[in-house]
N, C-alpha and C positions, 0 to 999 in steps of 0.2 A: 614521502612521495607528494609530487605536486597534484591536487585535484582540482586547480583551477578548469579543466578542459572537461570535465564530467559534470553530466547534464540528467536532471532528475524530472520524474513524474510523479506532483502529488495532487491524488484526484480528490475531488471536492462534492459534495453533494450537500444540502442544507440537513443540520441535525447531526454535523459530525463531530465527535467527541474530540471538544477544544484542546485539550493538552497533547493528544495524537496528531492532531495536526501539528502545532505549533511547535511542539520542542523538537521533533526532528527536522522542520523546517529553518528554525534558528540554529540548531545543530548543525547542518549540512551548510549552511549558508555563513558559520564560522569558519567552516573548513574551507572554504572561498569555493565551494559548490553549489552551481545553479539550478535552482528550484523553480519549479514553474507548477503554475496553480492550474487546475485544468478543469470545467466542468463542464456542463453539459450547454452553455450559454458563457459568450464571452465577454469579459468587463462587469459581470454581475456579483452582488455583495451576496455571498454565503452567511448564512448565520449558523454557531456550533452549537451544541447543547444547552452550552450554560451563557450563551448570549456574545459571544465573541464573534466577528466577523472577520470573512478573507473575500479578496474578490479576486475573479478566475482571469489570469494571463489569457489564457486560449480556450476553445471547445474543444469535446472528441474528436470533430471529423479534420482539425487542422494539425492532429498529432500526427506524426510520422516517426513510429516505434524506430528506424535505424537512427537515430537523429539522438537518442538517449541512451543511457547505459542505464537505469533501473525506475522500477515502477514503486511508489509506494501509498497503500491503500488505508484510510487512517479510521477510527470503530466506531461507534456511536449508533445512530442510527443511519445516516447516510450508505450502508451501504447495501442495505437494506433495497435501497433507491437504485443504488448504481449496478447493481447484478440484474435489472432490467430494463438495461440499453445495451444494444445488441454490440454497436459500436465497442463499450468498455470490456463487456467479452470477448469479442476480435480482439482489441489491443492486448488482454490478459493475453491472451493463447498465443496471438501470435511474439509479444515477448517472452514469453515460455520460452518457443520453439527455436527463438533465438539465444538464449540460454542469457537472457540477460536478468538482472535484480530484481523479485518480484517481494516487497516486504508490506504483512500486512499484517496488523494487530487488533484486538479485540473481535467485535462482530464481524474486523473485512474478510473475514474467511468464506463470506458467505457468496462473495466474490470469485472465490478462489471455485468454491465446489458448482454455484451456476457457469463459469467459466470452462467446466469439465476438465480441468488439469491435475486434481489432484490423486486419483486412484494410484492406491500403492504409494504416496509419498506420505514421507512423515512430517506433518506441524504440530503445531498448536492453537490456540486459541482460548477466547472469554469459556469457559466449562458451559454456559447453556446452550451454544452453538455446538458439543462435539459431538452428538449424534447425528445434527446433521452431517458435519464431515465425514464421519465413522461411514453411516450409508450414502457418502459422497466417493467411501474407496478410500480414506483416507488413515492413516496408523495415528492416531491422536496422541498427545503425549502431555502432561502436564507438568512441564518446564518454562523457565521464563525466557528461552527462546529458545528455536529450534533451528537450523539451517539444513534444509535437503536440498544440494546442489545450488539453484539461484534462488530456493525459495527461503524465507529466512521470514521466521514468523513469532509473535508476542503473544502472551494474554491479555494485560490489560496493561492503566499508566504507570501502575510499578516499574514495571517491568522495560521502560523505556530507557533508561541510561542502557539496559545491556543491550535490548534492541536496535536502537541507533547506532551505538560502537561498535555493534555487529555488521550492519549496514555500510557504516566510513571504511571497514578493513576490509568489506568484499569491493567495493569502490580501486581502496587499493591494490587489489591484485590485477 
């Protein structure tokens, strides 16, 4: 299937875990799918954990969720950051609600539970965040990826070859 017309969101925040971002962004961008870097400030250089840098295509407030087919939230510490902008929580929910792509690995769960969408769904996540999901409502599971409907979730960098391949075949359907 062709995925050149499919359009991604990966959100950025400084301190995010360098290989989360970048291999599913070189990944999708293989499969001639368009990634756009998004943070909270546009044209600004992000710095990741271990010192790698991305600088943001666009802000939050110039996203417009119909405009994309999936969201992806990448661990480190960044999201830590990003579960407190109110903005990145509308955009979570409301691409929820739209039943589009929502994949997030390591810490970004923590996204997922200040966003209030996960009660009753099953992911996963980094193990020291699952209590938080647990009292977020959430079935935790410890697998290296989990997909409940659009949500399609990782523990850590291992586990990124199946999480992205996971990601390109919900792309294609």
């Amino acid at each position: 299937m062709n995925l050149q017309n499919k359009k991604v969101i990966m959100l950025v925040e400084d301190n995010f875990e360098d290989l989360e971002l970048w291999y599913p962004v070189l990944r999708l961008r293989e499969e001639k799918i368009t990634v756009y870097i998004v943070g909270a400030e546009k044209d600004k250089i992000y710095k990741g954990k271990h010192g790698i840098p991305v600088k943001s295509d666009f802000n939050f407030e110039e996203i417009d969720s119909s405009n994309y087919d999936a969201l992806l939230i990448p661990g480190g510490w960044a999201p830590d950051r990003l579960r407190r902008y109110s903005r990145v929580k509308n955009l979570v929910k409301t691409m929820n609600n739209q039943k589009k792509i929502i994949g997030t690995i390591c810490h970004a769960g923590w996204v997922l539970a200040s966003s209030e969408i996960i009660n009753k769904r099953e992911l996963t996540s980094v193990s020291a965040i699952k209590d938080d999901l647990k009292n977020a409502g959430a079935n935790w599971k410890n697998k290296e990826v989990v997909v409940d409907n659009n949500l399609v979730t990782s523990r850590t960098p291992k586990d990124l070859p199946v999480f992205v391949k996971t990601i390109i075949d919900k792309l294609k359907n």
